[in-house]
C-alpha positions as CSV (number, residue, x, y, z in Angstrom):
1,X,36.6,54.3,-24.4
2,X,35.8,53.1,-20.8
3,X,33.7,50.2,-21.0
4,X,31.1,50.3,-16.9
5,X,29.4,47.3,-15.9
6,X,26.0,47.5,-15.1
7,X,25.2,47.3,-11.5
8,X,20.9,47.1,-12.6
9,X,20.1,50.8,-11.3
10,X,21.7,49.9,-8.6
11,X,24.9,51.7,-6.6
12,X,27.9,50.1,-6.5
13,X,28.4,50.6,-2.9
14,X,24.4,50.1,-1.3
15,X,25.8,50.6,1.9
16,X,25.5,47.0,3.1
17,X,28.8,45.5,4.6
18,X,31.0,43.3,2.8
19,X,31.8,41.1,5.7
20,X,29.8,41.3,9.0
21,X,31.6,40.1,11.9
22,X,30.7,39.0,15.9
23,X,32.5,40.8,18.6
24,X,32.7,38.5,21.4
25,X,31.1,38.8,23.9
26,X,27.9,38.4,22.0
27,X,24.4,38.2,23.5
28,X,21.3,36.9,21.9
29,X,18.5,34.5,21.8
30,X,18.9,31.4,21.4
31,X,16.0,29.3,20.2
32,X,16.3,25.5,20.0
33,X,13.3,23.3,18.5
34,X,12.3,20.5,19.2
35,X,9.7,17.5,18.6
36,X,6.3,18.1,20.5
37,X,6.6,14.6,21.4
38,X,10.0,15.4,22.9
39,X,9.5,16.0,26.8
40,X,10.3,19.8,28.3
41,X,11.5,18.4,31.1
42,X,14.5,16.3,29.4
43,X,14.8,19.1,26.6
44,X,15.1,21.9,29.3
45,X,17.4,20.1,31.4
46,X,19.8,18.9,28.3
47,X,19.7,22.6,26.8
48,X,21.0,24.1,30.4
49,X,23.6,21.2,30.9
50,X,25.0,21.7,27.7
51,X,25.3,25.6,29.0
52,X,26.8,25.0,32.1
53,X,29.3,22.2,30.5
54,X,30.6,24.9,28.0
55,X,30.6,28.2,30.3
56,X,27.4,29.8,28.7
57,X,25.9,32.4,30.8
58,X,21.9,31.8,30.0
59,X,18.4,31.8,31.2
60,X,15.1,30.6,30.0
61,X,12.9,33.0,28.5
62,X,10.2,30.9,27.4
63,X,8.6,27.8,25.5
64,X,6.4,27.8,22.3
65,X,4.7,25.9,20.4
66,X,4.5,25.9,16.4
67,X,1.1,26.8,14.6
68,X,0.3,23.3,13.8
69,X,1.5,21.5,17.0
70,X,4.4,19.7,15.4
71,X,7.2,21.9,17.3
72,X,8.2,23.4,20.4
73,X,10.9,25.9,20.6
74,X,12.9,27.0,23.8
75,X,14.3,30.5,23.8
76,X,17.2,31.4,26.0
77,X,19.1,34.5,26.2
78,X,22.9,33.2,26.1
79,X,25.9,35.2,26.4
80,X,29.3,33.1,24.2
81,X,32.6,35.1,25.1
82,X,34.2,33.6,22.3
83,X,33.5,32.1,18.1
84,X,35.3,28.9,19.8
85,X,33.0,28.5,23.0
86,X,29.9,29.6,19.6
87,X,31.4,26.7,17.4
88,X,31.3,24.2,20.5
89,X,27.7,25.0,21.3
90,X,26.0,24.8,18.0
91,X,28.3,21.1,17.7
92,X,27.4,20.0,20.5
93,X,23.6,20.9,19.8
94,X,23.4,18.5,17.6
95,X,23.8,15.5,19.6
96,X,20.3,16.2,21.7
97,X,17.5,14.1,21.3
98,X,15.0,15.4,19.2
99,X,16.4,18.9,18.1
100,X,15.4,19.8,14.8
101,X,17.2,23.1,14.6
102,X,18.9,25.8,16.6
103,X,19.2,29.4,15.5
């Protein structure tokens, strides 16, 4: 006797991926928040060094601010040719003044 799991109603294969992977190069947008208090000028300027330093083709497609005033985000389309150059960025991210979060 063949004992099946149960897979809940479900199929076993639902036609999602196992594994997704990047193939480089990979555009998207990139948004980086930031403080309100945190001035555009300095969070602009930090954001495009950071491309430049590491090789990212970018440009600036806007700033926003949250519903209740407490963020602003920066979008950017980037272009990374590579997960290394993708690993540096989101690192190096981290070490500019007031970011909250980068996706």
């Amino acid at each position: 006797m063949e004992i099946k799991k149960s897979t809940n109603g479900q199929p076993k294969n639902n036609g999602i991926p196992k594994k997704e992977e990047l193939h480089f190069p990979v555009s998207y947008v990139l948004k980086a928040v930031f403080d309100v208090q945190a001035d555009d000028i300095i969070n602009k300027k930090g954001l495009e060094e950071l491309f430049v330093q590491l090789g990212i083709r970018h440009s600036f497609e806007g700033v926003k601010i949250s519903s209740k005033g407490t963020y602003k985000s920066y979008s950017y389309q980037v272009t990374l040719n590579s997960k290394a150059v993708m690993e540096k960025l989101y690192s190096e991210l981290k070490s500019l003044p007031g970011l909250k979060t980068a996706l």
